[in-house]
C-alpha positions, -999 to 999 in steps of 0.1 A, spaced: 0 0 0 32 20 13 43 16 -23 16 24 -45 11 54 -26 48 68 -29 45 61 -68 13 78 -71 31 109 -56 61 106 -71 41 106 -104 17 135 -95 46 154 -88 66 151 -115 40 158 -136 32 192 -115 69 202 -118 73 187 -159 46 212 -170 35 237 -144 73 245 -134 94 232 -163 114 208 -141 113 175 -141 122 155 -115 152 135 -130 150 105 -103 108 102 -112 115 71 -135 142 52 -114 120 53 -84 90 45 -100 106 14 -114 118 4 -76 81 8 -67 67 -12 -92 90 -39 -81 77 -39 -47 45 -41 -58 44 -63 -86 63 -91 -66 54 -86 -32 14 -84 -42 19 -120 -63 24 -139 -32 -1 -117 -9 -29 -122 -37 -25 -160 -39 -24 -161 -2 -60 -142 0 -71 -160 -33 -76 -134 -51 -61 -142 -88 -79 -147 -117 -98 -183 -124 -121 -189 -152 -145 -202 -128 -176 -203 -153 -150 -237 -169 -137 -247 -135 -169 -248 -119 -186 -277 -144 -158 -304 -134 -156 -325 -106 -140 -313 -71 -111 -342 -78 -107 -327 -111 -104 -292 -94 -77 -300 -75 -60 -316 -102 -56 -291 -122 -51 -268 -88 -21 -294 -86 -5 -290 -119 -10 -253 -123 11 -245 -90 39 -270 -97 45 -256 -130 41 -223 -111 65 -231 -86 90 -246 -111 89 -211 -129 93 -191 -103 120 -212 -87 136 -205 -117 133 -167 -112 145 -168 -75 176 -189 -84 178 -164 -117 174 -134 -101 199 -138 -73 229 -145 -92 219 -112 -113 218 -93 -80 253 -110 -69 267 -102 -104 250 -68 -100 268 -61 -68 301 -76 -74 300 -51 -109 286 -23 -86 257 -15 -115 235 15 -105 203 29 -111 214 60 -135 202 89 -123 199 86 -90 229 65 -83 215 38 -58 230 0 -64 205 -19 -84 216 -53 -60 193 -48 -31 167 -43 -58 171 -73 -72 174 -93 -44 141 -80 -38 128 -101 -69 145 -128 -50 130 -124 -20 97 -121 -36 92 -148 -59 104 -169 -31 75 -160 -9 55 -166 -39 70 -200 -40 65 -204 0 27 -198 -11 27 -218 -38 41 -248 -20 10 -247 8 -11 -242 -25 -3 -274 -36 -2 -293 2 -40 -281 3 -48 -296 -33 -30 -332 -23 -46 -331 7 -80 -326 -13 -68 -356 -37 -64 -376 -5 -101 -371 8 -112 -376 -25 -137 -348 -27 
C-alpha cells in the first residue's frame, strides 16, 4: 500500500513540476521502477495467499472437485517450477549486480538490493505456492 502510494506521488509530482514549473524530477523514473517492483512481486504472493487471482470459474466450476484440484495441482507445480527458476535467476543477477557495482542511473543507488528483492519475492511466492499445492493433495487424498 506504502508503495503504491509513494508512486502515485512521485508521479503527481513530476508531472506538477514537468509542465506547471518546467522541471522534471530527474529521479521520477528510477523510483518509479523500484516501486513497481515492490508491488508487482510482493502483491503476487499476498494475492494468492487471499485467493484473489484470476480463475475462469464459469469452466472450472462444471468439473468434478477431484478434477479441481488436479488441475489446482498441476497449475502450482509448473508455477512453482517457474518461479524457482526466477529466485535462483534473479539472485545470481543481483550478486553479479553487486560484485560489478551497477547503478540505477540517475539517482545512483545499487541496483543489487533491488534485485534481491525479486529474489525475495518470488520466493515467498514459492513459499505460497508450495501450501497451494499441500491443500490440493490433501483434497486428492479425501477424495472430494
Amino acid at each position: 500500500m506504502g508503495a503504491a502510494l509513494g508512486l502515485m506521488f512521485i508521479g503527481a509530482v513530476d508531472v506538477i513540476a514537468r509542465y506547471l514549473l518546467n522541471i522534471p524530477i530527474k529521479a521520477a523514473y528510477g523510483l518509479s521502477e523500484i516501486m513497481l517492483l515492490v508491488i508487482v512481486f510482493f502483491g503476487w504472493a499476498y494475492t494468492l495467499s487471499v485467493g484473489g487471482h484470476v480463475r475462469v470459474d464459469t469452466i472450472i466450476s462444471r468439473i468434478s472437485r477431484r478434477a479441481q484440484a488436479i488441475i489446482g495441482l498441476g497449475t502450482s507445480s509448473l508455477a512453482l517450477v517457474i518461479f524457482g527458476l526466477m529466485v535462483w535467476r534473479s539472485a545470481l543477477k543481483a550478486i553479479a549486480s553487486s560484485q560489478g557495482y551497477e547503478v540505477i542511473d540517475v539517482i545512483k543507488i545499487p541496483v543489487y538490493p533491488f534485485q534481491f528483492l525479486v529474489s525475495v519475492g518470488s520466493f515467498s511466492l514459492c513459499l505460497e505456492l508450495t501450501v497451494q499445492i499441500f491443500h490440493f493433495l490433501a483434497r486428492l487424498r479425501k477424495g472430494s
